[in-house]
Residue, then its C-alpha position, 0 to 999 in steps of 0.5 A: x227433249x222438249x220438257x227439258x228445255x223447258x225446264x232448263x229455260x225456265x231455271x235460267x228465268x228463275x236464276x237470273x231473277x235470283x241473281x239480279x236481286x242479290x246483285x241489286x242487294x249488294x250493290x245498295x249496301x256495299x257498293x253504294x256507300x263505298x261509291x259515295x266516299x269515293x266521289x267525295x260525298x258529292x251527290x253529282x259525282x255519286x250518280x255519275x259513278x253509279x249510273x256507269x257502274x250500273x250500266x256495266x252491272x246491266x251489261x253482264x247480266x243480260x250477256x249471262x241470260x245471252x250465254x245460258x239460253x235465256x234470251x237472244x238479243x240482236x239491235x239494228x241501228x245500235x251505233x244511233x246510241x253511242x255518246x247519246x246525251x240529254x234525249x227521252x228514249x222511248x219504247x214499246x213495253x211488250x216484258x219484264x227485261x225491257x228496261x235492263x236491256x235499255x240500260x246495258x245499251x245506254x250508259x248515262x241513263x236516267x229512268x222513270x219508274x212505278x213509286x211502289x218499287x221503293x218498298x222494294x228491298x232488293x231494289x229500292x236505294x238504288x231507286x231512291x238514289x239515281x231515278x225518279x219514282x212515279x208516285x211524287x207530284x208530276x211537276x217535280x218529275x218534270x223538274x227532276x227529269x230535267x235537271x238530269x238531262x241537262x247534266x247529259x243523262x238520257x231519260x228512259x220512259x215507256x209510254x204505255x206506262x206499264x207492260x202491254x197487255x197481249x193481244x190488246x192495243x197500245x195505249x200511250x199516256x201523254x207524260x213521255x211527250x210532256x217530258x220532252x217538251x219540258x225539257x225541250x229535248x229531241x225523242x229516240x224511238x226504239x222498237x222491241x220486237x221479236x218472239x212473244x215473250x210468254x213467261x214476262x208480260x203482264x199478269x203471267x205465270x212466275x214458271x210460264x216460258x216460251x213453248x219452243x224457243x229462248x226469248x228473242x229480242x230484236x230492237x230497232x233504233x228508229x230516227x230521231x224525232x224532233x221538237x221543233x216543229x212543237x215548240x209554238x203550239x200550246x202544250x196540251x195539243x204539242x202533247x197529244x200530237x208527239x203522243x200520236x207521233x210516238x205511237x205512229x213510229x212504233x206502231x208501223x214497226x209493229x206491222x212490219 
């Protein structure tokens, strides 16, 4: 019995990733376009249509890994993001799903992401059009992360800057603080915790699962963390300090 529910989990993997890079595909270049001529070839009308349809894509994908026992997701403190609106979401990094389920939980979000994705053929239009790439000059990252939050868009950032690595420290990069300072917008920490997600870190195995269970998700929104008491120190100590902060909030989960 065990061997088949490894199997039937790991199959549940594979499907998922093949149905997420044939949606993706078919999202860029059918319903892409499709969206443009309905928002009347406005590039702001376009991404508003395309950020709400991309949140309710990410929505029934993670309910279908949820229905065929690829994963169990449970959010304490869920109702903290609703009409959530111009804030830097932030998050541990511990699997390959964290980012797809922040989005089926955030509607109007906005995303820093790796620069190589958009060699990616499943995934790079949707890339191009609606987030920002890692691999363009920081200032205009800024710039771009910015503009979005004023329009409403929350930006989602891990501070890692990539997946955790199992069984080593966190290790948080100064940009997420930098963003929200720049932006001059409050900080929403939120704690993945649950089973050890075998199969989705970094540098494991495409067949690798979980030995005995389904991956189980359970985050926690935390209390927002404010800029103000930031906005007079010189910006390389208010970095490192809400950097700290981040990593202080997220860590204390982590032993709990």
């Amino acid at each position: 019995m065990t061997k088949i529910r490894y199997i039937r989990r790991v199959f549940v993997k594979l499907f998922c990733f093949v149905f997420f890079g044939v949606c993706s595909m078919i999202l860029a270049a059918i319903l892409f376009p499709l969206m443009h001529c309905i928002a009347g070839f406005s590039d702001t009308k376009f991404k508003k249509i395309a950020r709400k349809f991309n949140h309710q894509y990410f929505k029934i994908f993670v309910k279908i890994a949820e229905i065929l026992g690829g994963i169990r997701l449970t959010v304490k403190n869920k109702e903290s993001l609703n009409n959530l609106r111009s804030k830097v979401v932030i998050a541990n990094h511990p699997s390959l799903f964290d980012v797809v389920i922040l989005f089926s939980l955030i509607p109007n979000a906005n995303c820093i992401v790796k620069g190589e994705l958009i060699q990616n053929k499943f995934i790079s239009l949707i890339i191009k059009n609606l987030y920002i790439p890692n691999n363009i000059p920081f200032e205009e990252q800024l710039e771009m992360a910015k503009a979005s939050m004023s329009e409403g868009n929350n930006l989602i950032i891990f501070p890692e800057g990539t997946r955790s690595k199992p069984g080593e420290p966190w290790e948080f990069k100064k940009g997420a603080a930098r963003f929200a300072l720049y932006a001059q917008n409050d900080v929403i920490p939120i704690f993945f915790g649950g089973n050890e997600k075998i199969g989705l870190r970094k540098h494991d195995k495409l067949l690798q699962f979980h030995p005995t269970e389904r991956y189980l998700y359970n985050l926690k929104v935390l209390p927002t963390i404010s800029i103000k008491e930031y906005e007079n120190i010189p910006i390389t100590k208010s970095a490192t300090k809400l950097t700290h902060k981040m990593k202080e909030i997220l860590e204390k989960e982590l032993l709990n």
